[in-house]
C-alpha positions in Angstrom: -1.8 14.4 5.9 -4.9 11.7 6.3 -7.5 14.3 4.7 -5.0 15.2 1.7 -4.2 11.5 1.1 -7.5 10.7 1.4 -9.0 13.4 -1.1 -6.5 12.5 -3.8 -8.1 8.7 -3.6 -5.1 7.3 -2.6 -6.8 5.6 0.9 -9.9 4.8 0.7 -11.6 6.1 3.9 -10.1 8.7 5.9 -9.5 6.2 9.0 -7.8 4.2 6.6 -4.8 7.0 6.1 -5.2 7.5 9.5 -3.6 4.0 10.6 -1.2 4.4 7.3 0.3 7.0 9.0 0.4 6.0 12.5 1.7 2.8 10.9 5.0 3.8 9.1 3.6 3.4 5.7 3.6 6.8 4.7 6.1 8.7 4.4 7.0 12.8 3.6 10.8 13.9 2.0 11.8 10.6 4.1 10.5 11.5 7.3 7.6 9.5 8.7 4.1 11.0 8.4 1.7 11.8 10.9 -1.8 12.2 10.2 -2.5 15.7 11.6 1.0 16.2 9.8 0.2 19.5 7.1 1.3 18.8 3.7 2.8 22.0 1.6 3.5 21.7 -2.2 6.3 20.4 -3.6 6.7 17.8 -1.0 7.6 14.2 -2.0 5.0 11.7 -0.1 5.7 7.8 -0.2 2.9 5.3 0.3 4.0 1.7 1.1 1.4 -0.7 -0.8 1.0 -3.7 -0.8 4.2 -5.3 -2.7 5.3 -1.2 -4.1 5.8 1.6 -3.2 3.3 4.4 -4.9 5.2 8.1 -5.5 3.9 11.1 -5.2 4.9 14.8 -5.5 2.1 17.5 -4.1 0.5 20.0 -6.8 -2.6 20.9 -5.3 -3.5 20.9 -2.0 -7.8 20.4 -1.2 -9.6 19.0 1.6 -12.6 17.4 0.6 -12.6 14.3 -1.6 -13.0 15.4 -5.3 -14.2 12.8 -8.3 -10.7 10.8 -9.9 -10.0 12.8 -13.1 -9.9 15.6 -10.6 -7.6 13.8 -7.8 -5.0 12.9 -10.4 -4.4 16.7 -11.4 -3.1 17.2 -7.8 -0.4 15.4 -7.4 2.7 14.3 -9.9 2.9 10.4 -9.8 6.7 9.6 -9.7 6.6 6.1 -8.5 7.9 2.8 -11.0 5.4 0.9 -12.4 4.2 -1.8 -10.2 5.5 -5.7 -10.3 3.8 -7.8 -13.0 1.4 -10.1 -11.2 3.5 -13.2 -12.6 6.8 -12.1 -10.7 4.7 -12.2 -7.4 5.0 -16.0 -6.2 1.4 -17.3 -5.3 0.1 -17.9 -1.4 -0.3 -21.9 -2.3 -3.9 -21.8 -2.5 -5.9 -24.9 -2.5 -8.5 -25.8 -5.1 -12.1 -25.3 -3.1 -13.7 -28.6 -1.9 -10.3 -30.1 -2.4 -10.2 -30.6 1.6 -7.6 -30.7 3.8 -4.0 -30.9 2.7 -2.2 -34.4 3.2 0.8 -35.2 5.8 2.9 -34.7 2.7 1.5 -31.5 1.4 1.7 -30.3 5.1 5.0 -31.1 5.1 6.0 -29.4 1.9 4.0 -25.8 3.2 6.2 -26.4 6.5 9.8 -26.3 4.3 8.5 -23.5 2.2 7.6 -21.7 5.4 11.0 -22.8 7.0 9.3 -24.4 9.9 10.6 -27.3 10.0 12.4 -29.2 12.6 15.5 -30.8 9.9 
């Protein structure tokens, strides 16, 4: 499962799929994934990204990591497109060399994080 998900470019280093799987995030017909999991064609494989969740159905099975135009022609993406960077609500970054946040500011990070003690 790690090699194949990592030949088709959809990790970027083999370890990477590796920890995916031992992880939870990927998943095959439902079920979760192991890495030295074999994949067979037809199979349905879910890979939680960040925010998403990317599709795939298996075409092709190969081994070694092949160039993208390549990658794409062995597997059937199936998965919605992905949220439109406006729907996802920023992190509350500060401007750099603004310095520390105020008592106020601190306060208003602590009720958006529901920490507070009210």
């Amino acid at each position: 499962m790690d090699v194949w998900i990592w030949a088709i470019r959809l990790a970027k280093t083999r370890s990477i799929a590796s920890e995916a799987c031992k992880g939870g995030h990927i998943r095959v017909n439902g079920v979760r994934a192991k890495p030295s999991q074999a994949v067979k064609i037809g199979d349905e494989v879910r890979v939680r990204r960040e925010g998403y969740e990317q599709i795939v159905i298996v075409s092709k099975i190969i081994v070694k990591r092949v160039g993208a135009p390549v990658a794409v022609q062995c597997y059937e993406d199936k998965s919605p497109p992905p949220p439109p960077r406006d729907a996802i609500a920023p992190a509350g970054f500060r401007d750099r060399g603004a310095g520390r946040p105020t008592k106020r500011e601190r306060r208003t990070i602590e009720r958006l994080f529901g920490r507070t003690k009210r």
